[in-house]
Biopython code that builds the backbone (N, CA, C, O; Angstrom):
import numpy as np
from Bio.PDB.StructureBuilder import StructureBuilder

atoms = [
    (1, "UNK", "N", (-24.433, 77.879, 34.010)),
    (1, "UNK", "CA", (-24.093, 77.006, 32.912)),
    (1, "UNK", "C", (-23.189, 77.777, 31.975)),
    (1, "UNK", "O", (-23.398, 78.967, 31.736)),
    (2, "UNK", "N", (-22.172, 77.093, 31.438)),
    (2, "UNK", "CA", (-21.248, 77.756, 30.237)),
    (2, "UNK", "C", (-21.307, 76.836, 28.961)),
    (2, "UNK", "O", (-21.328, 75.607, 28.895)),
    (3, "UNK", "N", (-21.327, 77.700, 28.057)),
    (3, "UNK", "CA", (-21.777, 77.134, 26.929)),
    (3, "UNK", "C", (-20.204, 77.540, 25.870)),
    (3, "UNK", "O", (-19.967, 78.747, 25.866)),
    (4, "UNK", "N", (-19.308, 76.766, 25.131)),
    (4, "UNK", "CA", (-18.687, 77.217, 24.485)),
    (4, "UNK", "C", (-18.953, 78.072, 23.488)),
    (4, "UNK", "O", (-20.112, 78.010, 23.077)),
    (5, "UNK", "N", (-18.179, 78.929, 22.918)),
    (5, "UNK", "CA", (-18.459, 80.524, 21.895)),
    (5, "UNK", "C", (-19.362, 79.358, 20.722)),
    (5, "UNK", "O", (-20.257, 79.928, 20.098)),
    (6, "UNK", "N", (-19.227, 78.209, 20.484)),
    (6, "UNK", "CA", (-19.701, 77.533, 18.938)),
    (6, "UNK", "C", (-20.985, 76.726, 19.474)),
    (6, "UNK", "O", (-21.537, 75.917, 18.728)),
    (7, "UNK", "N", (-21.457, 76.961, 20.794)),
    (7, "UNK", "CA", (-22.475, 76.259, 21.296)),
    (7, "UNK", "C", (-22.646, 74.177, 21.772)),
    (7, "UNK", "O", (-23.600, 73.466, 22.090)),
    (8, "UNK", "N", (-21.422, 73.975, 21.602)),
    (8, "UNK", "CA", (-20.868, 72.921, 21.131)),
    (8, "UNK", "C", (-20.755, 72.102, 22.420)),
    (8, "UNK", "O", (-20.927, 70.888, 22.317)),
    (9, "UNK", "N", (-20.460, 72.676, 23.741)),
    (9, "UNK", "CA", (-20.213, 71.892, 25.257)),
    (9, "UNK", "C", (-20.802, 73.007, 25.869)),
    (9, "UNK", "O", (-20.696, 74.229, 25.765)),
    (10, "UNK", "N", (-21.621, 72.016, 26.710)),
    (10, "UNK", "CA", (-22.079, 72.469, 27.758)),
    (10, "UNK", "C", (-21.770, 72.477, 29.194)),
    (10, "UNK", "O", (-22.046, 71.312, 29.482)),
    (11, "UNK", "N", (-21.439, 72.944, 30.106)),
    (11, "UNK", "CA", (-20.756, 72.784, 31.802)),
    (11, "UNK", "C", (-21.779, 73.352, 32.677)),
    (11, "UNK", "O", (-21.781, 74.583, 32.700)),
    (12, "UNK", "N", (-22.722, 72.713, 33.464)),
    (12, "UNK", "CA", (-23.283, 73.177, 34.636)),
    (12, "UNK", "C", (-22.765, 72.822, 36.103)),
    (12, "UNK", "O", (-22.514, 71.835, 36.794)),
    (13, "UNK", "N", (-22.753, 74.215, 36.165)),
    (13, "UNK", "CA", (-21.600, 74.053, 37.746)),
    (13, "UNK", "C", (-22.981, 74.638, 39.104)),
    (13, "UNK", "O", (-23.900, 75.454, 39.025)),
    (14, "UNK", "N", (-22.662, 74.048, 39.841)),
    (14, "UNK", "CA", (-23.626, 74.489, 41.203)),
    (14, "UNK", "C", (-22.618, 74.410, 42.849)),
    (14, "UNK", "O", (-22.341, 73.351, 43.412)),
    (15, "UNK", "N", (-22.321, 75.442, 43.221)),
    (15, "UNK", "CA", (-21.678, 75.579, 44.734)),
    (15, "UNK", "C", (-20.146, 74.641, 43.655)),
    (15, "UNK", "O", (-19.543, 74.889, 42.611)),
    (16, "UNK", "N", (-20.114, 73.615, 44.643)),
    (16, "UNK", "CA", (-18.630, 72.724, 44.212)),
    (16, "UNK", "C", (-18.368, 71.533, 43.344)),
    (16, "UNK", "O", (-17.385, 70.801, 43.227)),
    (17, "UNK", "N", (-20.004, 71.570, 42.545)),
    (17, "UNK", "CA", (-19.876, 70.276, 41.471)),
    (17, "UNK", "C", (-19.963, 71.012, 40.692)),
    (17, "UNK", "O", (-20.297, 72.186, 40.852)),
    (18, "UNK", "N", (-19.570, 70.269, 39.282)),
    (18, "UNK", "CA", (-19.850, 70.488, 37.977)),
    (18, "UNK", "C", (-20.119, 68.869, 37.020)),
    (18, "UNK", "O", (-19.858, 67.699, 37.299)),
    (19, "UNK", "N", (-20.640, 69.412, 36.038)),
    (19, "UNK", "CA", (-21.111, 68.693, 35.241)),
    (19, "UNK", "C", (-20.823, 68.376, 33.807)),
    (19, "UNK", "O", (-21.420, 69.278, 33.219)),
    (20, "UNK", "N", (-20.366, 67.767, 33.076)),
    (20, "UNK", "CA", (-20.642, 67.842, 31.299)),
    (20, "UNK", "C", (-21.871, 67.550, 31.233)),
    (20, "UNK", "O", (-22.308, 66.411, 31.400)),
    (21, "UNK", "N", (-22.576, 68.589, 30.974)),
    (21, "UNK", "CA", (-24.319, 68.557, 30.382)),
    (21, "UNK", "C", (-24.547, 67.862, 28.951)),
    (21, "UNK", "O", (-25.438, 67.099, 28.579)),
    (22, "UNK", "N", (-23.290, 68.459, 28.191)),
    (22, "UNK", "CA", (-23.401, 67.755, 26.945)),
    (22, "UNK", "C", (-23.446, 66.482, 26.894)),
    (22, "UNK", "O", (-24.278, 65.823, 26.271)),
    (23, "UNK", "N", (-22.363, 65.986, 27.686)),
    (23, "UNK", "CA", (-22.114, 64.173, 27.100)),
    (23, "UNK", "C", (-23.153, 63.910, 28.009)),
    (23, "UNK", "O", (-23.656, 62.920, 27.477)),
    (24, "UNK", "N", (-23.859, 64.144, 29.088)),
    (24, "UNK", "CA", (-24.968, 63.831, 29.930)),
    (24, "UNK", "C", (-26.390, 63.724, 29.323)),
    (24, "UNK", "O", (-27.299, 63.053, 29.813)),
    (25, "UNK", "N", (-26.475, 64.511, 28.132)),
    (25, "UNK", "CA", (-28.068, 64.502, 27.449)),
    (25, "UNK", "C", (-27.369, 63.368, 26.482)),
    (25, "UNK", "O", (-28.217, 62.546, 26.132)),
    (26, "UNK", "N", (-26.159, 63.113, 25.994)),
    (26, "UNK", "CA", (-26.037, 62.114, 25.416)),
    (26, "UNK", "C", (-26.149, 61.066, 25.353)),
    (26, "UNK", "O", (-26.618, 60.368, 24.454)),
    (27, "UNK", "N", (-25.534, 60.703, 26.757)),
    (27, "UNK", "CA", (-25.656, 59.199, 27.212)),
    (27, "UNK", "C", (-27.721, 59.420, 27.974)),
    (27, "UNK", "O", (-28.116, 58.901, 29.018)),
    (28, "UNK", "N", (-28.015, 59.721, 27.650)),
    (28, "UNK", "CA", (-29.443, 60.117, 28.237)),
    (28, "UNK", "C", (-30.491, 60.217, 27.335)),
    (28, "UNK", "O", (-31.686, 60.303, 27.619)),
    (29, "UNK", "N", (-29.758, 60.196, 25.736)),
    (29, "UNK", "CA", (-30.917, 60.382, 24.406)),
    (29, "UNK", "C", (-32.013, 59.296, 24.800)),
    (29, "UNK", "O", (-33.127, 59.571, 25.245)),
    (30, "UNK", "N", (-31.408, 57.731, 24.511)),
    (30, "UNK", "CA", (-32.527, 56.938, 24.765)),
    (30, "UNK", "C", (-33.398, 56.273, 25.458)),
    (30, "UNK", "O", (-34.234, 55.428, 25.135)),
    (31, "UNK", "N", (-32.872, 57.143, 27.276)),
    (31, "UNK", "CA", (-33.656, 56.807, 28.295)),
    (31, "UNK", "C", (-35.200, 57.332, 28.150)),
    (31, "UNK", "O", (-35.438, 58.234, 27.347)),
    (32, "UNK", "N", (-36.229, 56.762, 28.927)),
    (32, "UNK", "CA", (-37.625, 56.521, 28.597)),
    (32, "UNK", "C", (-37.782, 58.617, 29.585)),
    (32, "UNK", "O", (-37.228, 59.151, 30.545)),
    (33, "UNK", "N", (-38.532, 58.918, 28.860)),
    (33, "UNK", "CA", (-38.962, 60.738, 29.523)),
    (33, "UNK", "C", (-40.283, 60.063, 30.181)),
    (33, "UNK", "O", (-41.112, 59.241, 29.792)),
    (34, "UNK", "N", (-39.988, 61.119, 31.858)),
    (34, "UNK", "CA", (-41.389, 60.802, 32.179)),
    (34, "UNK", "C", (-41.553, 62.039, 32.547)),
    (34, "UNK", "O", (-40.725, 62.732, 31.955)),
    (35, "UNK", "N", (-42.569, 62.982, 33.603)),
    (35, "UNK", "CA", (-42.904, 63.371, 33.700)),
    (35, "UNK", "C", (-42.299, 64.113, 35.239)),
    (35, "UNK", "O", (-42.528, 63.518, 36.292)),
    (36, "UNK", "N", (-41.669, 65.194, 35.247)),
    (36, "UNK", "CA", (-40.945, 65.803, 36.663)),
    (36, "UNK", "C", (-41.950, 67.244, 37.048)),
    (36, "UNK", "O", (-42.140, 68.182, 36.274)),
    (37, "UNK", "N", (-42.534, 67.109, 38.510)),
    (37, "UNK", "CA", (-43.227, 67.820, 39.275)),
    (37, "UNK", "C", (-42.150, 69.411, 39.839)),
    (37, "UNK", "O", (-41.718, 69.614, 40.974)),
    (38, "UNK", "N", (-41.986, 70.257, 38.670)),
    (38, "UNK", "CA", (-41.354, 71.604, 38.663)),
    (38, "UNK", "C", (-41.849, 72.864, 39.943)),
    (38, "UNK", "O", (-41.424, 74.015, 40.052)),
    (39, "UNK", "N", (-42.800, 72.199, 40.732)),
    (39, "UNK", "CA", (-43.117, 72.831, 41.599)),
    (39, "UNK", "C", (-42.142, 73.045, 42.889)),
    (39, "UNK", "O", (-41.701, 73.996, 43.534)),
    (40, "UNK", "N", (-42.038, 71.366, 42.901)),
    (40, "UNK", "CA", (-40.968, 71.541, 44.525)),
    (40, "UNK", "C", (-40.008, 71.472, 44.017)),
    (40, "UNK", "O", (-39.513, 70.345, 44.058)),
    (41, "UNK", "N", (-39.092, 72.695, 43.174)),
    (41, "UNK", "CA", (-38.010, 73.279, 42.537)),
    (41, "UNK", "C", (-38.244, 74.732, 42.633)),
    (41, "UNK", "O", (-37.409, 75.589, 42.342)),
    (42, "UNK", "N", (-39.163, 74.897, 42.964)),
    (42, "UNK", "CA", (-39.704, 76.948, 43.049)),
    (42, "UNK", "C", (-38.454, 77.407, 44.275)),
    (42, "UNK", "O", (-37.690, 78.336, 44.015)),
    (43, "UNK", "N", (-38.413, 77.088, 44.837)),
    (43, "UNK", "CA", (-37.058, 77.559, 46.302)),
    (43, "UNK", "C", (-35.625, 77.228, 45.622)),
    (43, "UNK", "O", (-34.743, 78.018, 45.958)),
    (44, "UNK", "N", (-35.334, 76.469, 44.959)),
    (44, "UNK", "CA", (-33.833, 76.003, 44.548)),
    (44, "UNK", "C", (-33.716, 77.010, 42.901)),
    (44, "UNK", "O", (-32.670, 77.397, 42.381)),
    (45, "UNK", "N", (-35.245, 77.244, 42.344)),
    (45, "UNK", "CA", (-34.704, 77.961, 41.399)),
    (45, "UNK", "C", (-34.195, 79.449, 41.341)),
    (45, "UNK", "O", (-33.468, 79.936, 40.475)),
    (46, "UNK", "N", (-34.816, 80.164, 42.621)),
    (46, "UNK", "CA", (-34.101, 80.771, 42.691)),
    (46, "UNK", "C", (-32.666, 81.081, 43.426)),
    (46, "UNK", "O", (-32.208, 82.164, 43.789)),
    (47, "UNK", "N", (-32.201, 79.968, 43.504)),
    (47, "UNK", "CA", (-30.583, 79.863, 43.807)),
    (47, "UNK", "C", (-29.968, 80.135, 42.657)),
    (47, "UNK", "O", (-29.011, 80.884, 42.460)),
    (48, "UNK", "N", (-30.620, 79.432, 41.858)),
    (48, "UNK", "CA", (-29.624, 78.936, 40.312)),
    (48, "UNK", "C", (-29.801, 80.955, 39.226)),
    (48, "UNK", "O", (-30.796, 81.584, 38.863)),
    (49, "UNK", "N", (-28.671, 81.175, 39.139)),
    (49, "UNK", "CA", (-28.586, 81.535, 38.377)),
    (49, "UNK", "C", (-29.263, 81.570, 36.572)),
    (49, "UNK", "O", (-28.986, 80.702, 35.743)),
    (50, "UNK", "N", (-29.969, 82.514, 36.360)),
    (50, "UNK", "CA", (-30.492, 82.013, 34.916)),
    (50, "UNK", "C", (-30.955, 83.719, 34.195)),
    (50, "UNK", "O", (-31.357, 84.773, 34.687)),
    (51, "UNK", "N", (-30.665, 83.295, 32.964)),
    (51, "UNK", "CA", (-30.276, 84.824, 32.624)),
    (51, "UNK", "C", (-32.001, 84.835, 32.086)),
    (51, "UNK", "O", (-32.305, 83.709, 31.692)),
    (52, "UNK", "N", (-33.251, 85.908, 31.979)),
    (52, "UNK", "CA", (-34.287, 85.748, 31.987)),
    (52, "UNK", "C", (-34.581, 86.085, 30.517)),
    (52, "UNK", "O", (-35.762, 85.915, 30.217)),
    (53, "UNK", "N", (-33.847, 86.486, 29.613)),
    (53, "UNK", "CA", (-34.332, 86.248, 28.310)),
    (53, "UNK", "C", (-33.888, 85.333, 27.926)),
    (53, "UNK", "O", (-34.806, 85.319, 27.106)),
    (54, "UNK", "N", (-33.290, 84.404, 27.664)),
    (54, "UNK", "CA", (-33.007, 83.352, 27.658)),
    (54, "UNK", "C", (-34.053, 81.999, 27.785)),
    (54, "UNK", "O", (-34.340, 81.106, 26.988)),
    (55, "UNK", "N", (-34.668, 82.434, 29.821)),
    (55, "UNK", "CA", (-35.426, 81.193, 29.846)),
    (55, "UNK", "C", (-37.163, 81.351, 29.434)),
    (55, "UNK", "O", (-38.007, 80.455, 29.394)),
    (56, "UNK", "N", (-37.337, 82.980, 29.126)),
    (56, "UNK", "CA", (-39.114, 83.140, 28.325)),
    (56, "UNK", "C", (-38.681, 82.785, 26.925)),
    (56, "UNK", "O", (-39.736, 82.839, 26.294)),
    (57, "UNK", "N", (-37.877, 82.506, 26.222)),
    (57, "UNK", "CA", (-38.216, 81.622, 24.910)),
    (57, "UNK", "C", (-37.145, 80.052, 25.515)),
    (57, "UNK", "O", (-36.545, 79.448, 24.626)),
    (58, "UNK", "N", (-37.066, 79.763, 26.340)),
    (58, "UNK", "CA", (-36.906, 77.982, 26.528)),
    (58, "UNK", "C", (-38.155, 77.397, 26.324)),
    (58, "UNK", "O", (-39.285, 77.750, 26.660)),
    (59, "UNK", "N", (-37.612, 76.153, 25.531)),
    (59, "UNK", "CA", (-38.347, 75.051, 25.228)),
    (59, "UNK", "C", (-38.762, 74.100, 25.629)),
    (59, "UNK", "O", (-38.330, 73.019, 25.227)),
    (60, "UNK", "N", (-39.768, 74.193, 26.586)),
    (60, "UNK", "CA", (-40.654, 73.256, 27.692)),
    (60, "UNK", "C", (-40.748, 72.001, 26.978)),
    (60, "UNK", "O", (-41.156, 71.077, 27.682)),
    (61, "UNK", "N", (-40.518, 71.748, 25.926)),
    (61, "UNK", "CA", (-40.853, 70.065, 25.744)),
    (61, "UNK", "C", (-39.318, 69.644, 25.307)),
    (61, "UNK", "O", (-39.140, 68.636, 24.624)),
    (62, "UNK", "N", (-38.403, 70.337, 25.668)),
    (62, "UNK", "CA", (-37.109, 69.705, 25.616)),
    (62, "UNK", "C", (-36.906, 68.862, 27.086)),
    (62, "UNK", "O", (-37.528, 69.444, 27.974)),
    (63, "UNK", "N", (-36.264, 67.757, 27.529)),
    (63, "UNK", "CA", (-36.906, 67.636, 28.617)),
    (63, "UNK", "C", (-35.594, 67.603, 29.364)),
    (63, "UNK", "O", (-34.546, 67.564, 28.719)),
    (64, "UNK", "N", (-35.583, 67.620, 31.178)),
    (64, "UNK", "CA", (-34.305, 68.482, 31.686)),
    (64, "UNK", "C", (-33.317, 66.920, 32.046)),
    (64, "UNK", "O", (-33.658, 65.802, 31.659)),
    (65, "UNK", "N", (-32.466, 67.131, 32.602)),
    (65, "UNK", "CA", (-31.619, 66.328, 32.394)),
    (65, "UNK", "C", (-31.377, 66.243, 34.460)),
    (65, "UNK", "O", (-30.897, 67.125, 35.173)),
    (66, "UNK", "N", (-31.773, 65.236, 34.773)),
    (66, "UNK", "CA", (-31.456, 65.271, 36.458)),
    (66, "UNK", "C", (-30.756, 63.817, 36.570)),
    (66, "UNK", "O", (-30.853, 62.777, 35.917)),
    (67, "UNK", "N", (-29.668, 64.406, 38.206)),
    (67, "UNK", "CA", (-28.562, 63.278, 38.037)),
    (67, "UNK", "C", (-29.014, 62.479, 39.598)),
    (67, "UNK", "O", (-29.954, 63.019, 40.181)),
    (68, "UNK", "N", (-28.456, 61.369, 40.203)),
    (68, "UNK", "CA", (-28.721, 60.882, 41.377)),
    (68, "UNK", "C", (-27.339, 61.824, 41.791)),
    (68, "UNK", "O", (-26.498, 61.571, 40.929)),
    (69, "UNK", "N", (-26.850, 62.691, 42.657)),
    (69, "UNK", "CA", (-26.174, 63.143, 43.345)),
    (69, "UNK", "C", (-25.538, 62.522, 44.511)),
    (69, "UNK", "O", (-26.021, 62.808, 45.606)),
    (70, "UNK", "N", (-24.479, 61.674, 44.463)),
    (70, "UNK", "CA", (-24.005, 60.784, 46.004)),
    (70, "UNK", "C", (-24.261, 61.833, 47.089)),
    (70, "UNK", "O", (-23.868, 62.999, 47.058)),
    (71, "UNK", "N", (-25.028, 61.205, 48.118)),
    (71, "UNK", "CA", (-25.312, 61.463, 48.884)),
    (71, "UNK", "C", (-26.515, 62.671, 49.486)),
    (71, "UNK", "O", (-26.977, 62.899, 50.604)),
    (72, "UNK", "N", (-26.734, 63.291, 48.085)),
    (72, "UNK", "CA", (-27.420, 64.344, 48.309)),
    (72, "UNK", "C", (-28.893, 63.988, 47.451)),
    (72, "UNK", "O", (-29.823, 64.771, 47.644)),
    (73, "UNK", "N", (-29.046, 63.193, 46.809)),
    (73, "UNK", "CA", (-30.503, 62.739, 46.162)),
    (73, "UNK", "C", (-30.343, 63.210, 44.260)),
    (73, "UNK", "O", (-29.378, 63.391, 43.518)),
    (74, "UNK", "N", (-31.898, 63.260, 44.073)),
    (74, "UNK", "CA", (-31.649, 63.405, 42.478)),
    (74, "UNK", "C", (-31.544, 65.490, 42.200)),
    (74, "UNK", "O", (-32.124, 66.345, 42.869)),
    (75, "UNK", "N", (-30.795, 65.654, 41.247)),
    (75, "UNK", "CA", (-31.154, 66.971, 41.042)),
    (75, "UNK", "C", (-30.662, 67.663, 39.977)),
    (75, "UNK", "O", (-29.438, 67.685, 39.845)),
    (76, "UNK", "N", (-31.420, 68.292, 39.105)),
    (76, "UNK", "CA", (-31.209, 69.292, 37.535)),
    (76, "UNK", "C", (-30.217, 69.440, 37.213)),
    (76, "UNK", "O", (-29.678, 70.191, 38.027)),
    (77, "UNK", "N", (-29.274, 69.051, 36.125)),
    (77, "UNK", "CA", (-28.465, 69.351, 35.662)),
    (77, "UNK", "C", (-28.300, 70.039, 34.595)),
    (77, "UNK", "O", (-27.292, 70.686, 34.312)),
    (78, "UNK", "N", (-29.385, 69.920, 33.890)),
    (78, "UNK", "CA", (-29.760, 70.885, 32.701)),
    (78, "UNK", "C", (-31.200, 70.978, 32.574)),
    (78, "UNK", "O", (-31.993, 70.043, 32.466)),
    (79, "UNK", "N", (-31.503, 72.539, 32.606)),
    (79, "UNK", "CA", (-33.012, 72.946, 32.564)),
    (79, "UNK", "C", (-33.285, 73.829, 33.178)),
    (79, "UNK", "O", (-34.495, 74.056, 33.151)),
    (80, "UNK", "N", (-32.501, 74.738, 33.984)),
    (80, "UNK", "CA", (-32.800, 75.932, 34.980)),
    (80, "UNK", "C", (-33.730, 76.554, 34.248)),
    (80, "UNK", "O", (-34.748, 76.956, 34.812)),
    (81, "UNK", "N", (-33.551, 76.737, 32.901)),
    (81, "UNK", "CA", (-34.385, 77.998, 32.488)),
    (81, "UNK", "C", (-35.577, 77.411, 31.966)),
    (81, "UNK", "O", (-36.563, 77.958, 32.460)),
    (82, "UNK", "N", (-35.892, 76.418, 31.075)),
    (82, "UNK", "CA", (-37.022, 76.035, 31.008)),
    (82, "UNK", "C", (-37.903, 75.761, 32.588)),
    (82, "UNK", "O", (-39.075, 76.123, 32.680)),
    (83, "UNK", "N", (-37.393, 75.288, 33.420)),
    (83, "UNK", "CA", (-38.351, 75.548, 35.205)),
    (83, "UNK", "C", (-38.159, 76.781, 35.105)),
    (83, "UNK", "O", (-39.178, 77.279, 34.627)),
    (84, "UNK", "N", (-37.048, 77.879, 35.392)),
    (84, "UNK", "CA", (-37.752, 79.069, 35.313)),
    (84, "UNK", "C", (-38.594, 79.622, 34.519)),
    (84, "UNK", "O", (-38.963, 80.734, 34.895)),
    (85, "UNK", "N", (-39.053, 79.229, 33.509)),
    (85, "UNK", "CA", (-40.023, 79.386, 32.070)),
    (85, "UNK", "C", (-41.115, 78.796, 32.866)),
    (85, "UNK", "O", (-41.766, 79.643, 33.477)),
    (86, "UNK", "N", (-41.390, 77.906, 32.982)),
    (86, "UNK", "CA", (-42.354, 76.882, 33.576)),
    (86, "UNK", "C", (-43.122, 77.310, 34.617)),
    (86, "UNK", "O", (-44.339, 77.397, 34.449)),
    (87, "UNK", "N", (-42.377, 77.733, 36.190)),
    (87, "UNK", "CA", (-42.875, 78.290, 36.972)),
    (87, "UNK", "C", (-43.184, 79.641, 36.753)),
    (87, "UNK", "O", (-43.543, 80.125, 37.826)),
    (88, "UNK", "N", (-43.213, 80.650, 35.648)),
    (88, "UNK", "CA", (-43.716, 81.519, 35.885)),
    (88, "UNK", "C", (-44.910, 81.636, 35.033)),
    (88, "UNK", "O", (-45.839, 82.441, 35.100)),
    (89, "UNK", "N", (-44.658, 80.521, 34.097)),
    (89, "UNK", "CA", (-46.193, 80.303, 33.218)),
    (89, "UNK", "C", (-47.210, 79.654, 33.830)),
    (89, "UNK", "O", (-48.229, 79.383, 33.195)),
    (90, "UNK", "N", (-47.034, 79.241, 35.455)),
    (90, "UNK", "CA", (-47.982, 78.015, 35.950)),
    (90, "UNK", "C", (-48.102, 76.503, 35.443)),
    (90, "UNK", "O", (-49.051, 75.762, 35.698)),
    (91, "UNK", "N", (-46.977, 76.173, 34.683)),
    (91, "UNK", "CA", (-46.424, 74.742, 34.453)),
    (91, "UNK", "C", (-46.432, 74.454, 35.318)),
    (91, "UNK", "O", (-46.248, 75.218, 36.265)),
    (92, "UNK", "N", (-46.685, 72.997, 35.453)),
    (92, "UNK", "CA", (-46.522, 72.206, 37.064)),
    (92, "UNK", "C", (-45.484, 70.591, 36.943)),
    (92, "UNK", "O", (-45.044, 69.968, 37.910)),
    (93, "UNK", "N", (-45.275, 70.162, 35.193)),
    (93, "UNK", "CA", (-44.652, 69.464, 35.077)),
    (93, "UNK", "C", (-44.030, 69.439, 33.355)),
    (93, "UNK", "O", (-44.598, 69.675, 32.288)),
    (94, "UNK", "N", (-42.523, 69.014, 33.711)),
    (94, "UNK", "CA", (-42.030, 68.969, 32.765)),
    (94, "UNK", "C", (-41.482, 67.812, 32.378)),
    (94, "UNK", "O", (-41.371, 66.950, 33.250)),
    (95, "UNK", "N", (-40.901, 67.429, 30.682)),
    (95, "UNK", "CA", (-40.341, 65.795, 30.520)),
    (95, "UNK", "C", (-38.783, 66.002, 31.325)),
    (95, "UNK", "O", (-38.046, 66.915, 31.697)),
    (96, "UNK", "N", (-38.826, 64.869, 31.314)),
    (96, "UNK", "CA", (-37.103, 64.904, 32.203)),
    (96, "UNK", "C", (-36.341, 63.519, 31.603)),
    (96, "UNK", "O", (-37.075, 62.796, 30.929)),
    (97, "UNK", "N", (-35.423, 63.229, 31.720)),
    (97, "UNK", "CA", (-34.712, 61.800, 31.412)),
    (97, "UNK", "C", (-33.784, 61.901, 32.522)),
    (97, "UNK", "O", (-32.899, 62.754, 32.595)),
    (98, "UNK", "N", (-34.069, 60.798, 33.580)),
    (98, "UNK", "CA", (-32.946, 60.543, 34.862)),
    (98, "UNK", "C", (-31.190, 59.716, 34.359)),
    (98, "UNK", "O", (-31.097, 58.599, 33.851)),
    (99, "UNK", "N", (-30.379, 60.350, 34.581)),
    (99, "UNK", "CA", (-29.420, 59.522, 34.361)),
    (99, "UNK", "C", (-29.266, 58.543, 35.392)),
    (99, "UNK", "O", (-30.222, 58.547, 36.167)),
    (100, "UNK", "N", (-28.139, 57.482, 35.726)),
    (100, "UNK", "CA", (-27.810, 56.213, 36.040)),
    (100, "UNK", "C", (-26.739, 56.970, 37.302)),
    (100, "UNK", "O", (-26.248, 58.046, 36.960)),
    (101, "UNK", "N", (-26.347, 56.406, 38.827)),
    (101, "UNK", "CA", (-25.469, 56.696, 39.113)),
    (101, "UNK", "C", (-23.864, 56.396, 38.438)),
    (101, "UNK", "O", (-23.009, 57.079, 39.001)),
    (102, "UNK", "N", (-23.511, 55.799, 37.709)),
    (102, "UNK", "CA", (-22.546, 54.981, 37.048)),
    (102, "UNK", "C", (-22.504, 56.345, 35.616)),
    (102, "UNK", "O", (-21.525, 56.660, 34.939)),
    (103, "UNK", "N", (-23.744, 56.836, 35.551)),
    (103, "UNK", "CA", (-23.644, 57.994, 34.151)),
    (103, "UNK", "C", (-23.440, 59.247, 35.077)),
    (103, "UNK", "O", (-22.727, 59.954, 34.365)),
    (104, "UNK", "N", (-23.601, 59.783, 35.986)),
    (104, "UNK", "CA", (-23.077, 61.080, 36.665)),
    (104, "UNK", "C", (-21.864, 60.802, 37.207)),
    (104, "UNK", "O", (-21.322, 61.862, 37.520)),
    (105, "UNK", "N", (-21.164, 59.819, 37.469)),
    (105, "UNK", "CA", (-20.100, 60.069, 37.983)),
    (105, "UNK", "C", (-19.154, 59.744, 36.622)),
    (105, "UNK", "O", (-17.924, 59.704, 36.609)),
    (106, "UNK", "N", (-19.965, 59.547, 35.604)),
    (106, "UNK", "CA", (-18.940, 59.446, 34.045)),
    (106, "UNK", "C", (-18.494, 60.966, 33.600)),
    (106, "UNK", "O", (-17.385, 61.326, 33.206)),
    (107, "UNK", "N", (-19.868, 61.872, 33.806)),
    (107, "UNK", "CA", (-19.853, 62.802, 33.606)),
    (107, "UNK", "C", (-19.337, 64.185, 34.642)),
    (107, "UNK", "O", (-19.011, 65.357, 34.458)),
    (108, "UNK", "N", (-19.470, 63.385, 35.638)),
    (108, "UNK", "CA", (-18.736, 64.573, 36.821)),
    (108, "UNK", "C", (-17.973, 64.967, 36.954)),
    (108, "UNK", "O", (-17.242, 64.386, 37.756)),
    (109, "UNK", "N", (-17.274, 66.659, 36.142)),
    (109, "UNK", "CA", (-15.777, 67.177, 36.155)),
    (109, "UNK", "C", (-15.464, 67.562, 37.630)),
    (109, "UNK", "O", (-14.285, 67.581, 37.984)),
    (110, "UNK", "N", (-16.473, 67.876, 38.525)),
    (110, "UNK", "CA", (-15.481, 68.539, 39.870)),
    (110, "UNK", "C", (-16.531, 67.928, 40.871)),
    (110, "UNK", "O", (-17.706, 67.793, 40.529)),
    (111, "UNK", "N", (-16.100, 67.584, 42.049)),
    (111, "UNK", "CA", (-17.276, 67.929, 42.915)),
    (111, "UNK", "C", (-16.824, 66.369, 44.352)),
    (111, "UNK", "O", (-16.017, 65.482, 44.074)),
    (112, "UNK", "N", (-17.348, 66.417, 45.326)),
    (112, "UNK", "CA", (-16.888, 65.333, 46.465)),
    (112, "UNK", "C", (-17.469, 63.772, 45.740)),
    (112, "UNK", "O", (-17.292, 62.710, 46.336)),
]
sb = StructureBuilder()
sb.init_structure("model")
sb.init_model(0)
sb.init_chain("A")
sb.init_seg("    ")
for serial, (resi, resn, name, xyz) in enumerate(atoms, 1):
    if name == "N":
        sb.init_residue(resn, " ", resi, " ")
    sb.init_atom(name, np.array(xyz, "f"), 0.0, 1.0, " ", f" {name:<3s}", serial, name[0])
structure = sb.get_structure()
């Protein structure tokens, strides 16, 4: 994830997509949070890059931001470090807000 020097935009990139995280929690403020099972994410988190002081003070009740991915299913767009926070505290679930396919491909800077 890159964060501008003023904290201001957010970009989460994975292999050949990327993301605006920012305008993505935006259009995502007033969707309903339910409840995401951070367990079967233990194998993909450690793919993701995440710097580890960072994710022992993330904020587990911020909740993560997951997209429907064409063709590939739903998956994190913002939150690596709170699941990495999570899984090493024995969290088993965190809040999440799903975006819309019609809202990830609003927000999708790169990717097939």
């Amino acid at each position: 994830m890159n964060r501008d020097p003023h904290g201001e935009w957010e970009v989460f990139r994975f292999l050949a997509w990327a993301w605006d995280v920012t305008a993505g929690n935006a259009l995502a403020a007033d969707y309903p949070v339910r409840q995401a099972d951070v367990t079967v994410l233990a194998g993909i988190a450690q793919l993701i890059g995440v710097n580890q002081d960072r994710a022992e003070v993330a904020d587990l009740s911020r909740p993560l931001l997951i997209a429907p991915i064409p063709g590939a299913g739903l998956f994190v767009i913002d939150g690596w470090h709170r699941i990495t926070r999570a899984l090493a505290e024995h969290v088993t679930h965190l809040p999440a807000r799903v975006l819309t396919e019609a809202d990830e491909a609003r927000i999708r800077l790169r990717g097939p």
